[in-house]
VEXDREN-2710 file (C-alpha; in Angstrom, 1 decimal):
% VEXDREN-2710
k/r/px/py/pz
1/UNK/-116.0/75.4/-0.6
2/UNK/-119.3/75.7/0.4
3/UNK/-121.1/78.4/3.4
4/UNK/-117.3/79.4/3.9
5/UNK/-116.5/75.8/5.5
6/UNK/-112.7/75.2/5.4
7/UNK/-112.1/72.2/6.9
8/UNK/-112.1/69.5/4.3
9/UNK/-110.6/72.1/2.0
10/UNK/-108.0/72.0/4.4
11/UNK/-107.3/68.7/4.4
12/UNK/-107.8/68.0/0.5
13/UNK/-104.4/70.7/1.0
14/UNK/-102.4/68.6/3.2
15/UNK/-103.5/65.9/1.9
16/UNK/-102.5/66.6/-1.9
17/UNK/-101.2/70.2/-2.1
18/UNK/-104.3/71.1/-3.6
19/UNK/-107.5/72.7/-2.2
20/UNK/-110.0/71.7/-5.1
21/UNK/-108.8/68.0/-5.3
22/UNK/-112.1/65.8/-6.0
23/UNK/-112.4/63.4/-3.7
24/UNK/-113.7/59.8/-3.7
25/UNK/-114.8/59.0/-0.4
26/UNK/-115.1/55.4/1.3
27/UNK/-116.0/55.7/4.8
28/UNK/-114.5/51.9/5.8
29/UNK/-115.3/51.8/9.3
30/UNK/-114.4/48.1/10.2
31/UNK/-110.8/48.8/8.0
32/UNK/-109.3/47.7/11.8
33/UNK/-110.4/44.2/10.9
34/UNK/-108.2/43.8/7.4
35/UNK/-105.2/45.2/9.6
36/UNK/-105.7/42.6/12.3
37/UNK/-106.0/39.8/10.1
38/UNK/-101.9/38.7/11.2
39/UNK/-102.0/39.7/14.5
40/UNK/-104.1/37.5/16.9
41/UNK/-105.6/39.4/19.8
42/UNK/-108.2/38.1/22.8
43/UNK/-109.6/34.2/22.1
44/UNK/-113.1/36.0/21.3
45/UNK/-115.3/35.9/18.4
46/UNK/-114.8/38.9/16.3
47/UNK/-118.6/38.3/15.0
48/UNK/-120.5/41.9/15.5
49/UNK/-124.0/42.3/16.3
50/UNK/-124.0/45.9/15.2
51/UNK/-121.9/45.1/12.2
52/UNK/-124.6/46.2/10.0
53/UNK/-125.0/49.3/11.8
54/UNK/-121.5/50.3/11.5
55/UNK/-121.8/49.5/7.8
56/UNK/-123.8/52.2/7.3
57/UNK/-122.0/54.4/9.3
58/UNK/-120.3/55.1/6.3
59/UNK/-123.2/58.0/5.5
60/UNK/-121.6/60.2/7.9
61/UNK/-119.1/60.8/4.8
62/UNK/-122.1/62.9/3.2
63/UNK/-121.4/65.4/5.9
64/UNK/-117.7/65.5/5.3
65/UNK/-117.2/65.5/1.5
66/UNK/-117.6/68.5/-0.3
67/UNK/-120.6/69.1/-2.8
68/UNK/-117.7/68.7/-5.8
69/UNK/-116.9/65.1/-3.9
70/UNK/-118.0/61.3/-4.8
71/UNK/-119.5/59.2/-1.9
72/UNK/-118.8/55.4/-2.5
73/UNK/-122.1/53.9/-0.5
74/UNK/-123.5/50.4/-0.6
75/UNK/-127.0/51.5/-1.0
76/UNK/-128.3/55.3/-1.8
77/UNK/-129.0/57.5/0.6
78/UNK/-132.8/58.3/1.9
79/UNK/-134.1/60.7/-0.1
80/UNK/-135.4/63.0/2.8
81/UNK/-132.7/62.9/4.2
82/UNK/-130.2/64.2/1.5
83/UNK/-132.9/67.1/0.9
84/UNK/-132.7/67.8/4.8
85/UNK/-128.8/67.8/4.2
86/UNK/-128.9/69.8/1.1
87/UNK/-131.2/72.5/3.0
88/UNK/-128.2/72.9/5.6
89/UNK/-126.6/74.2/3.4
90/UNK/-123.3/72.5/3.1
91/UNK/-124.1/70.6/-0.1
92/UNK/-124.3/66.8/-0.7
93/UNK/-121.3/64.5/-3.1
94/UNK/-122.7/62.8/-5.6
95/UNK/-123.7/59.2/-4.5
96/UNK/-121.3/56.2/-6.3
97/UNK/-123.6/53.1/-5.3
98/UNK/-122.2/50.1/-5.2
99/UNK/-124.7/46.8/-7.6
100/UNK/-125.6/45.1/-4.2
101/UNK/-125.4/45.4/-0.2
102/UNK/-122.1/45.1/1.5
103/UNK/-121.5/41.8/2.8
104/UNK/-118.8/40.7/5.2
105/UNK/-116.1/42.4/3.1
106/UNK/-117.8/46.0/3.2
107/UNK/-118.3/48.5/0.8
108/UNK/-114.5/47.9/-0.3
109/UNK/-115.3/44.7/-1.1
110/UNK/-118.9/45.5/-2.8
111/UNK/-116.9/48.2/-4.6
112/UNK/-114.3/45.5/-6.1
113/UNK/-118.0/42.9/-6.9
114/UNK/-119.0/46.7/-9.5
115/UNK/-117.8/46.4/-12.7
116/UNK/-119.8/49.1/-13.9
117/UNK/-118.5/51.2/-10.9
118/UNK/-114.9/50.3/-11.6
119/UNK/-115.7/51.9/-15.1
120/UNK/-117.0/54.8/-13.2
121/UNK/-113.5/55.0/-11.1
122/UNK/-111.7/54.6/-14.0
123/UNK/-112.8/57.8/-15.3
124/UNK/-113.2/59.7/-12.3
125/UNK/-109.7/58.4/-12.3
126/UNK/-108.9/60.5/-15.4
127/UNK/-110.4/63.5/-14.5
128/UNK/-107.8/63.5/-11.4
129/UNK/-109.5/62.6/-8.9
130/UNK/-108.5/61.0/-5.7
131/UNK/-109.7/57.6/-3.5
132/UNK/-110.0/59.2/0.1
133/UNK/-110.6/55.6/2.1
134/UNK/-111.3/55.9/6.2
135/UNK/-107.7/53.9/6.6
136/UNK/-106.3/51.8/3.7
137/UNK/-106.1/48.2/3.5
138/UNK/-105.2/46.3/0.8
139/UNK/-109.0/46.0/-0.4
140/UNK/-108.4/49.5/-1.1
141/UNK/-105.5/49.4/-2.8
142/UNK/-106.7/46.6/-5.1
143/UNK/-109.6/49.3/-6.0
144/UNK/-106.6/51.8/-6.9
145/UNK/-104.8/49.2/-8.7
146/UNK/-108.3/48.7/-11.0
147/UNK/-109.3/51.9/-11.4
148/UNK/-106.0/53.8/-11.6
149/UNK/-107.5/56.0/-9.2
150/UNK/-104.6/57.3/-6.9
151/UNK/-104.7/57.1/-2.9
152/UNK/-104.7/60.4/-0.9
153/UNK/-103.7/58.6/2.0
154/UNK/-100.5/56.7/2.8
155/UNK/-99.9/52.6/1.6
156/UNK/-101.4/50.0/3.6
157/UNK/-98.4/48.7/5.2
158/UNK/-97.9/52.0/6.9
159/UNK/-101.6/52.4/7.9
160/UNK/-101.0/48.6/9.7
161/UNK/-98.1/49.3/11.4
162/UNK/-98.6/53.0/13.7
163/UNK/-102.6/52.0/14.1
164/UNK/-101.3/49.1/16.7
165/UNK/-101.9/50.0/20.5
166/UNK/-98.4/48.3/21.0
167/UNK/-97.3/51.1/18.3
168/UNK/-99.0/53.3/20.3
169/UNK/-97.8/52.4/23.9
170/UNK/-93.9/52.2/22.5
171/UNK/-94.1/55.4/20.6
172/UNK/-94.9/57.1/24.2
173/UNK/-92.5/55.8/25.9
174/UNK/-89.7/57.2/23.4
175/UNK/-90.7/60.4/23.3
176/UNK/-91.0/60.5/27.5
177/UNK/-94.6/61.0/27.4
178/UNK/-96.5/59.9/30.1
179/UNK/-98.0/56.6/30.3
180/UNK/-100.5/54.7/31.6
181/UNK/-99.0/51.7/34.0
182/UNK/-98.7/48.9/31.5
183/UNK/-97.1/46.2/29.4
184/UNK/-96.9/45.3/25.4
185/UNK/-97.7/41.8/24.9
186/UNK/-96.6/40.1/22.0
187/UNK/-96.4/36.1/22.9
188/UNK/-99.0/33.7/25.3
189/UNK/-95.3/34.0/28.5
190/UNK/-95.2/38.0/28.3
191/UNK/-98.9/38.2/28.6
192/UNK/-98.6/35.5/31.7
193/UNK/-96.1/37.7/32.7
194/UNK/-98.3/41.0/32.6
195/UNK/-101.6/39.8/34.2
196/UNK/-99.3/38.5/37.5
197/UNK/-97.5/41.5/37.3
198/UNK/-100.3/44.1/37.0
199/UNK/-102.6/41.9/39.5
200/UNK/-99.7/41.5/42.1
201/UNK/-99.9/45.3/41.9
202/UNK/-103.3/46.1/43.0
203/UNK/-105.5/45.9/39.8
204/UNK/-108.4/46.2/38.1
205/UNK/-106.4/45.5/34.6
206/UNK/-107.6/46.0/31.0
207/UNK/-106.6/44.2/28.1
208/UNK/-107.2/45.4/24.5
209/UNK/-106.4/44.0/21.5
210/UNK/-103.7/45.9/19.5
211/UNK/-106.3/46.7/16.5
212/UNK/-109.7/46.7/19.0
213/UNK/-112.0/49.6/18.6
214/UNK/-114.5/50.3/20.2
215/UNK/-115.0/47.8/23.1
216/UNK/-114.5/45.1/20.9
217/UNK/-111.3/42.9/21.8
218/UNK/-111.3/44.3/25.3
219/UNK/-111.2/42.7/28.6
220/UNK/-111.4/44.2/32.1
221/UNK/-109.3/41.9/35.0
222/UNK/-110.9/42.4/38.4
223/UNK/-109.6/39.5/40.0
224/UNK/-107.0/37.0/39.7
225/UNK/-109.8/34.1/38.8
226/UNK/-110.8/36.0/35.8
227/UNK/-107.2/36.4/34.8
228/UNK/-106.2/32.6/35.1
229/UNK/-109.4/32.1/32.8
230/UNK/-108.1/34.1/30.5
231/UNK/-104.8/33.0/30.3
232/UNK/-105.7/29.2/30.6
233/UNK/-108.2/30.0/26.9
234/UNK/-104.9/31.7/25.4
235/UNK/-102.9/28.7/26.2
236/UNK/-105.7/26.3/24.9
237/UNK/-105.4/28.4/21.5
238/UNK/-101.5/28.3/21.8
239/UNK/-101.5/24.3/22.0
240/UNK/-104.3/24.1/18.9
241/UNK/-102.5/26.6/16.7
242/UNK/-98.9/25.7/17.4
243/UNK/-98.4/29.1/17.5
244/UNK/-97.8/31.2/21.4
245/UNK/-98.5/34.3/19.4
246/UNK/-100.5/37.2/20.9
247/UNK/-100.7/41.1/20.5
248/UNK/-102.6/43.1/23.1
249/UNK/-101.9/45.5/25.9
250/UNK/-102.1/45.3/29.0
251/UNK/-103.1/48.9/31.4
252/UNK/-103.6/49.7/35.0
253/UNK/-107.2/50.9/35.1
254/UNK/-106.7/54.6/36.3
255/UNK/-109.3/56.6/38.6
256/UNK/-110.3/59.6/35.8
257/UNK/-111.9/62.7/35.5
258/UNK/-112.8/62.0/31.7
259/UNK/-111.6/60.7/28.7
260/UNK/-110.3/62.6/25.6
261/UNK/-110.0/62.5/22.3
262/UNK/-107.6/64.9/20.3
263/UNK/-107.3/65.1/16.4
264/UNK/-104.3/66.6/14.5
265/UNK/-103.2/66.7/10.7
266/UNK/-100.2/66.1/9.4
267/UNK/-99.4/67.1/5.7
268/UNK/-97.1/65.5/3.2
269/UNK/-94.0/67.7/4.1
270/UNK/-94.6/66.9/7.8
271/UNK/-96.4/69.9/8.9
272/UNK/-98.5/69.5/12.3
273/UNK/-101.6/71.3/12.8
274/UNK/-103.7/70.7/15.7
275/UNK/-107.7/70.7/14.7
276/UNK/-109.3/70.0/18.0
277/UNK/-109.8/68.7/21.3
278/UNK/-113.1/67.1/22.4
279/UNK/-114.3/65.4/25.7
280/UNK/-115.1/62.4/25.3
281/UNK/-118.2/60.1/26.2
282/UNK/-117.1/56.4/27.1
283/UNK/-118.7/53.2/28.9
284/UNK/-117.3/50.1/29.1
285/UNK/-114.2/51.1/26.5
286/UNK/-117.1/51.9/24.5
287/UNK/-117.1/55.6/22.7
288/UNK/-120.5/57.1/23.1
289/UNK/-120.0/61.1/22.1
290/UNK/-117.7/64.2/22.1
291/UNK/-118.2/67.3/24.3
292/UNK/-116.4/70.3/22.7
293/UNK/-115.3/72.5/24.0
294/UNK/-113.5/70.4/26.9
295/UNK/-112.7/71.3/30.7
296/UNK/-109.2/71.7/30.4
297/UNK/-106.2/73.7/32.0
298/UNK/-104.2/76.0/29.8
299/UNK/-101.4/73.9/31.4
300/UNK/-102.9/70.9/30.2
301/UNK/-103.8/72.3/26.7
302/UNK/-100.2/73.4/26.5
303/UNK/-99.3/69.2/27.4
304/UNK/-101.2/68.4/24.4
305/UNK/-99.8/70.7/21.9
306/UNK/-96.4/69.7/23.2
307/UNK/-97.4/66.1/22.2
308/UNK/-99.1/66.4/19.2
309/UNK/-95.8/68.3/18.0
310/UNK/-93.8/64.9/19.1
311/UNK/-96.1/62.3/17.6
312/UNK/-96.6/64.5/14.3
313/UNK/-92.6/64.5/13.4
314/UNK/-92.5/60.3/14.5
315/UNK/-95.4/59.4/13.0
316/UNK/-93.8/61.5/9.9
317/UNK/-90.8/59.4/9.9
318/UNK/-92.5/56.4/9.8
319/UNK/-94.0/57.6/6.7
320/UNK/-97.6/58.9/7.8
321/UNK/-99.0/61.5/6.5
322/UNK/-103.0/62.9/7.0
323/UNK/-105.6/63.0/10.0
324/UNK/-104.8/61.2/13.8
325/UNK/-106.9/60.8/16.3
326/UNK/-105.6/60.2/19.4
327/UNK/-107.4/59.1/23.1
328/UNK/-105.8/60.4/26.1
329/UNK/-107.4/60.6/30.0
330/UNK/-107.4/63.2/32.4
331/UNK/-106.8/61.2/35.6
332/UNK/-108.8/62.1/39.4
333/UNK/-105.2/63.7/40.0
334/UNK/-105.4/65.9/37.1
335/UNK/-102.5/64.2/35.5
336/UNK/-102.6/64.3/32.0
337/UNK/-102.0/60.9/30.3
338/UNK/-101.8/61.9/26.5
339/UNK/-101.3/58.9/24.4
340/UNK/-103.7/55.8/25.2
341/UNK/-103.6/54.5/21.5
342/UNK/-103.1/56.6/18.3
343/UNK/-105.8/56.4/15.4
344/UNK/-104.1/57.1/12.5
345/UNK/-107.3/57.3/10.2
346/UNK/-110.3/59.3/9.7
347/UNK/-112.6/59.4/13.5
348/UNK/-115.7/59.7/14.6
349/UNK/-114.7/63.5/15.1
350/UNK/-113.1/63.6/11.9
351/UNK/-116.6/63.7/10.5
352/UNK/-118.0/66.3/12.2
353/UNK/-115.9/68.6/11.0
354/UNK/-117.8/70.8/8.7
355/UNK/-120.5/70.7/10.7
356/UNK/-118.6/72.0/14.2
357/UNK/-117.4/74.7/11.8
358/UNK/-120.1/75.7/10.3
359/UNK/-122.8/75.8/13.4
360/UNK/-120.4/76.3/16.9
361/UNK/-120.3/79.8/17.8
362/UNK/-117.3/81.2/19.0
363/UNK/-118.0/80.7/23.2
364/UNK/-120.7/77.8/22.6
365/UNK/-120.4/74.5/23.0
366/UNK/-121.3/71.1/21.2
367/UNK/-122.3/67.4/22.0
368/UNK/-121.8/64.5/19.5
369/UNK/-124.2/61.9/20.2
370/UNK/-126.2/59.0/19.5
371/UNK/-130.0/58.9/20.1
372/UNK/-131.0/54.8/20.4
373/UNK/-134.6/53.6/19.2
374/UNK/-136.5/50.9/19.5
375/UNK/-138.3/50.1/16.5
376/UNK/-140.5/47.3/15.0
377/UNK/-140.2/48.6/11.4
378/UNK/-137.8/50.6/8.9
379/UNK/-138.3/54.6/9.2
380/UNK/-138.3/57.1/6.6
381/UNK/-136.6/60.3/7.2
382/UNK/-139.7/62.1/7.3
383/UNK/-140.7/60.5/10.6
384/UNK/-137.4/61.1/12.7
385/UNK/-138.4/65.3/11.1
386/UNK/-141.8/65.2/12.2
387/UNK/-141.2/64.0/15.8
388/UNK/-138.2/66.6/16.2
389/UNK/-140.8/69.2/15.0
390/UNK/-138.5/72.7/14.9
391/UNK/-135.7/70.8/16.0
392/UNK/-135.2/69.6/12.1
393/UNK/-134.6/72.9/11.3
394/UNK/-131.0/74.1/10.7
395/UNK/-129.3/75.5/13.7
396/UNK/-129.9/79.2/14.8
397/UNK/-127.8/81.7/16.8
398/UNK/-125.6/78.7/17.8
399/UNK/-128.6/76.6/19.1
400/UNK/-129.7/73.5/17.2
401/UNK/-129.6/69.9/16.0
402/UNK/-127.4/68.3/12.9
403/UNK/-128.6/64.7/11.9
404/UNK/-125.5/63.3/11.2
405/UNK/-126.4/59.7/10.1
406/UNK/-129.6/58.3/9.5
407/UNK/-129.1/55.0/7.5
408/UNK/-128.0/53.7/11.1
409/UNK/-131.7/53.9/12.1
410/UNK/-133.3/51.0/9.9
411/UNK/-129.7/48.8/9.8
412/UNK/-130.7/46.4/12.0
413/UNK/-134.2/45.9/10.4
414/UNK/-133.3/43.4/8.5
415/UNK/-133.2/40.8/11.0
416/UNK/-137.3/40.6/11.4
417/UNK/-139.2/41.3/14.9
418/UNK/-138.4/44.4/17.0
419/UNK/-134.6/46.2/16.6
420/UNK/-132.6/48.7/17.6
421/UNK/-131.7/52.0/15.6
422/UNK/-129.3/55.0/16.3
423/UNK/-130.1/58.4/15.4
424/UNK/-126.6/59.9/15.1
425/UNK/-126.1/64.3/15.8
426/UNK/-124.7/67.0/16.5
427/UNK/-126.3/69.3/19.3
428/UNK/-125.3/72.5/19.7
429/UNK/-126.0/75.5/22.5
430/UNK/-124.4/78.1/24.5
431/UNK/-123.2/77.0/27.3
432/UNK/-123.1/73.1/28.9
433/UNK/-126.6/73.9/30.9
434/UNK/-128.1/75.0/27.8
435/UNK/-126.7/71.5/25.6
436/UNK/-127.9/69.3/28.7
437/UNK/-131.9/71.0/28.3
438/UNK/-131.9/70.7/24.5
439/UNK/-130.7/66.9/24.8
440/UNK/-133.8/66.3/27.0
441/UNK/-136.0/67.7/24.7
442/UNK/-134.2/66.0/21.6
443/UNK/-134.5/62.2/23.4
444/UNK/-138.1/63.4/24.8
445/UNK/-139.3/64.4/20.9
446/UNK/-137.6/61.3/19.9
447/UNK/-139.3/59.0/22.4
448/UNK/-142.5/59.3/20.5
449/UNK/-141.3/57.0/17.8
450/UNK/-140.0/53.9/20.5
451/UNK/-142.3/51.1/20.3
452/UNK/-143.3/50.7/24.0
453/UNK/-141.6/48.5/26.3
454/UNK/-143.4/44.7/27.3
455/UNK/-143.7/44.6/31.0
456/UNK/-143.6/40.6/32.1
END
């Protein structure tokens, strides 16, 4: 371990039994996409225009392997930017690159396109080391079946089948948690079905596909013109394809007080151990941040620990083992709904692990968050330091900054003209006053480097 961090040591132990395991680390964000391939959701294109962003989301990984850990990546990391990690103090893996970009497949993919990285698997392999994927598909499995490199994680099949929201919804109902209003929607009739239903009932609905993340494959029904439109292009698909299949859900849109998002770990023998709970920052389905810690009863906290004990022993019998993430809303009447869909995979929380640990003072409090930029060319590292001036420095008495991704910055330079970057971080600070004043000053240093605004 390194600066007395635990948390990944802890899960290399439930994961394997062994604290010291090496790990090989593929941070497959998009894996969702490999495990929807049979399941058709929303008539939508599934084309991402921050596709390349989320490819290289896959650097947070730096943050959570271990200095003795591999990091498969699909281009190295910026150089100042592993020296600002390595002055942190947590260490940086060694960097498995992949012979060219990612394409469409991801780094899995680019990974399988190596031949002289499959040799370098092969004897990591060997030594006994592990693959540690984000969720496994069967790209990744094809790279353990080249390499002889074992999975830390669970098979594919089982990573497909409890990452389903329709998983998700049933699971709740079975062990009597409470629900969101809502319906499981497997054909083009029971969907027909769901949208009268949920309209006739007063409404707004959303519909999510069962493998959507992150405001992709989600739909929000205000009115019942805007659900006949959507069920007129399902039946137009139905007619083309033969086929009347459909998996999504279908939710009463609740009045809230916040989302939140709650991870737990569950080890190969079926031990539950809760990690954390975070507030979490949404818009439009979409997750924006974590606030830790969150504004929560000991009543409610209580609620949680009560579920993640009940998901932990079911999602053990259905052969998972390893980290969950699970969203759940606080509604305006302070009910506590605790299961809107399970993430059985690594989260965005999952990787800023080390980093909580390391830099949140007992009584403090931390925002995960993403700075946007407008740029009209790539940025090195050096230029996102000099702007945050002190800022880049590591965190003192509990108040500070962690970069934790920085390739997402230049990932949509590619395209020519002016882009958009995201400057992923960690803030942390005393108290929720103090975390609002250093965000200001983080997005006003940061401002400096925004190419201005045209007015027409």
């Amino acid at each position: 371990m390194t600066s007395g961090t635990a948390y990944t040591a802890d899960l290399k132990e439930a994961l394997t039994g062994d604290r010291a395991t090496r790990l090989v680390w593929l941070c497959n964000f998009e894996v969702e996409n490999q495990w929807a391939r049979d399941y058709p959701g929303l008539p939508a294109a599934r084309v991402s225009t921050t596709a390349a962003t989320v490819q290289r989301m896959e650097e947070l990984g730096a943050l959570l392997a271990e200095p003795a850990d591999y990091l498969l990546l699909d281009r190295p990391l910026d150089e100042g930017y592993r020296r600002y990690v390595e002055r942190l103090g947590l260490g940086v893996p060694t960097e498995l690159v992949t012979r060219a970009p990612a394409g469409a497949g991801g780094t899995s993919q680019a990974v399988l396109d190596s031949p002289e990285l499959l040799d370098r698997l092969r004897q990591l392999a060997l030594d006994g080391a592990r693959l540690m994927p984000m969720g496994n598909s069967l790209l990744e499995q094809r790279i353990c079946e080249l390499t002889g490199l074992p999975a830390a994680v669970p098979q594919p099949a089982v990573y497909e089948r409890v990452n389903s929201k329709i998983y998700s919804r049933r699971l709740a109902a079975e062990l009597g948690l409470r629900e969101v209003p809502g319906f499981c929607c497997t054909t083009v009739a029971e969907l027909r079905g769901a949208v009268g239903q949920g309209l006739a009932d007063g409404g707004p609905l959303i519909v999510k596909d069962a493998y959507g993340v992150s405001g992709k494959g989600l739909l929000v029904l205000d009115s019942a013109a805007k659900g006949e439109r959507l069920l007129r292009m399902v039946d137009r698909r139905a007619q083309k394809n033969g086929d009347d299949a459909i998996h999504v859900v279908v939710e009463r849109f609740l009045p809230k007080r916040f989302d939140l998002n709650y991870q737990f770990t569950i080890d190969r023998d079926g031990k539950t151990r809760l990690d954390f709970v975070k507030e979490a920052i949404t818009a439009g389905g979409v997750h924006l941040g974590h606030v830790m810690p969150p504004d929560l009863s000991p009543a409610h906290l209580d609620e949680l620990a009560r579920a993640v004990d009940l998901l932990g022993a079911r999602l053990h019998q259905d052969g998972f083992f390893g980290v969950v993430g699970v969203d759940a809303l606080l509604g305006a009447d302070d009910l506590l709904y605790p299961v809107l869909e399970i993430n059985a995979r690594l989260n965005m929380s999952s990787y800023q692990g080390r980093v909580t640990e390391r830099f949140l003072r007992p009584g403090g409090t931390a925002l995960a968050k993403h700075y946007p930029l407008r740029l009209t060319e790539p940025l090195p590292f050096e230029r996102i330091a000099d702007a945050l001036g002190d800022l880049a420095r590591e965190p003192a008495e509990g108040t500070g900054l962690v970069v934790t991704c920085f390739g997402t910055v230049n990932a949509q330079s590619g395209a020519g003209g002016p882009f958009e970057g995201r400057l992923y971080t960690v803030l942390f600070a005393g108290d929720r006053e103090q975390l609002g004043v250093l965000d200001d000053r983080v997005a006003r240093s940061l401002d400096r480097l925004n190419t201005p605004e045209r007015t027409p």
